[in-house]
N, C-alpha and C positions, 0 to 999 in steps of 0.2 A: 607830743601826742603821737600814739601808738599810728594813726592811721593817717599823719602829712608826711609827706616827703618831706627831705631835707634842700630836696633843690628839684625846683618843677620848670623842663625846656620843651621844645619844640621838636628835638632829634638827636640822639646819641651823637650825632656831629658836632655837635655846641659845644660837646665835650670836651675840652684842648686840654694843652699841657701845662698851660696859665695858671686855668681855674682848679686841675688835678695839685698843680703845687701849692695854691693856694688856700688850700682845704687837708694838704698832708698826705695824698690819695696815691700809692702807690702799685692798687692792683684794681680792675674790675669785673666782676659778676656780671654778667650780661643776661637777659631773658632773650628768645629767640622771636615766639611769635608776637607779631605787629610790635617790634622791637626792632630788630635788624633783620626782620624779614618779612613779607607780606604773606595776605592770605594764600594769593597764587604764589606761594613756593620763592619767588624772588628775591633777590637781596639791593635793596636801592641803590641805586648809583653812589659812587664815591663811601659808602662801607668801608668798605676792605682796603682802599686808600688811606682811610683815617686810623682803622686799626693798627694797621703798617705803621706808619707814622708814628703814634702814641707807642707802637711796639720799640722804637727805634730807641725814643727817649727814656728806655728803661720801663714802660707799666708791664706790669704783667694782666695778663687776661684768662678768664674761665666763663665757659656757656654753662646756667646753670638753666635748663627746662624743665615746664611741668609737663611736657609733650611726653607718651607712652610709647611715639612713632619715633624710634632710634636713627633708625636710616635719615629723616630730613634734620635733624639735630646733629647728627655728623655730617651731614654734607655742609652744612653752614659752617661748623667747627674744622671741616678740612677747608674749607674757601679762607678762613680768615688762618687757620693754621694756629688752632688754640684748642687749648685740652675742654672735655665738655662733661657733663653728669646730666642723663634725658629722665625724665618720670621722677623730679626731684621734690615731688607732694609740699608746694610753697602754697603756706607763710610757716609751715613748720622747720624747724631746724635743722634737721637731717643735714639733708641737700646743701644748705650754706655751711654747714661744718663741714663737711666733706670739700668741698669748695675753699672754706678759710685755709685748712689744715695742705690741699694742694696746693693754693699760694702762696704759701708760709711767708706770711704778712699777718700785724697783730690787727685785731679789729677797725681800729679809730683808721687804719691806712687802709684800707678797703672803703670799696663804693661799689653797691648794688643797683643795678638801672633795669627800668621795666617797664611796662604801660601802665600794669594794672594795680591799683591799692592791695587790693585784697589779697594777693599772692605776694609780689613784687617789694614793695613799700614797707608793709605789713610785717615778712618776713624778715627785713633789712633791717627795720629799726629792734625788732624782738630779736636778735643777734647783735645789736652794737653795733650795726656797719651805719657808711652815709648813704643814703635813703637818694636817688635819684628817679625820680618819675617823666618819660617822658608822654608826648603824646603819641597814640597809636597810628602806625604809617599808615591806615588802611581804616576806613568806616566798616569795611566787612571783619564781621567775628565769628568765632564758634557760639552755638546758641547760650551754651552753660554761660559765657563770655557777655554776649551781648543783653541777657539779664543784670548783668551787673552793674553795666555801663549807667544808667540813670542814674545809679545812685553813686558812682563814685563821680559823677559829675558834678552831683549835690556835696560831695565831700572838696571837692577841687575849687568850686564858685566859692565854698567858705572859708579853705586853705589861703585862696588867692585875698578874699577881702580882710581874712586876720594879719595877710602877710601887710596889705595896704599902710592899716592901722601903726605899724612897728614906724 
């Protein structure tokens, strides 16, 4: 279904090199806010230690944002030292083609990670990639954001009880 993730965690730290092999995953999409960085601007502890790491074993990585604010999108993208694309208008395609064709990796090895359904998720699975949602590091959102939040909470509670049932 267009609007579950393929794999719903806690924090792009969950992420390892295990579960990346064990999924075929050889590059990832990252979204920036309440992703790998908080409202206030920050990047949580151990970030940039895990991307290091995953960088080490061969992933490659791309920031793709829907942020219009280029400057904080590149400051994250030089902290972790990965190419980025800001104002990348998600769930539409654009932005993640632009993204595929910079990691020249074929779709099914790609993994999109992000908070939100409706950009994030959304766009990952309508592009073929593996759909990873996590939860948002931060209860504070942008307003357009925090509209949406109920209801993708109502899509997560039913993602989680169909996952139950398997």
């Amino acid at each position: 279904m267009l609007i579950y993730p393929q794999t719903y965690i806690d924090s792009v730290k969950e992420i390892t090199i295990e579960f990346l092999k064990n999924n075929n995953i050889k590059a990832l999409i990252l979204d920036v806010d309440n992703t790998i960085l908080d409202f206030n601007k920050k990047i949580p502890e151990g970030i940039e230690n895990w991307c290091e790491n995953l960088k080490k074993q061969g992933i490659k990585f791309c920031i793709l944002s829907n942020s219009n604010k280029e400057e904080k999108v590149k400051m994250v993208a030089s902290r972790l030292n990965i190419p980025y694309f800001h104002f990348a208008t998600k769930p539409f395609k654009r932005g993640f083609k632009k993204a595929i064709k910079l990691l020249n990796e074929k779709e099914e090895n790609i993994a999109a990670v992000g908070d939100q359904i409706f950009t994030d998720v959304i766009g990952a699975n309508r592009c073929k990639l593996y759909s990873v949602l996590v939860k948002p590091i931060a209860k504070k959102d942008l307003l357009v954001t925090k509209i949406k939040r109920p209801l993708e909470d109502m899509i997560i509670k039913r993602y989680l009880k169909n996952k139950l049932k398997r």
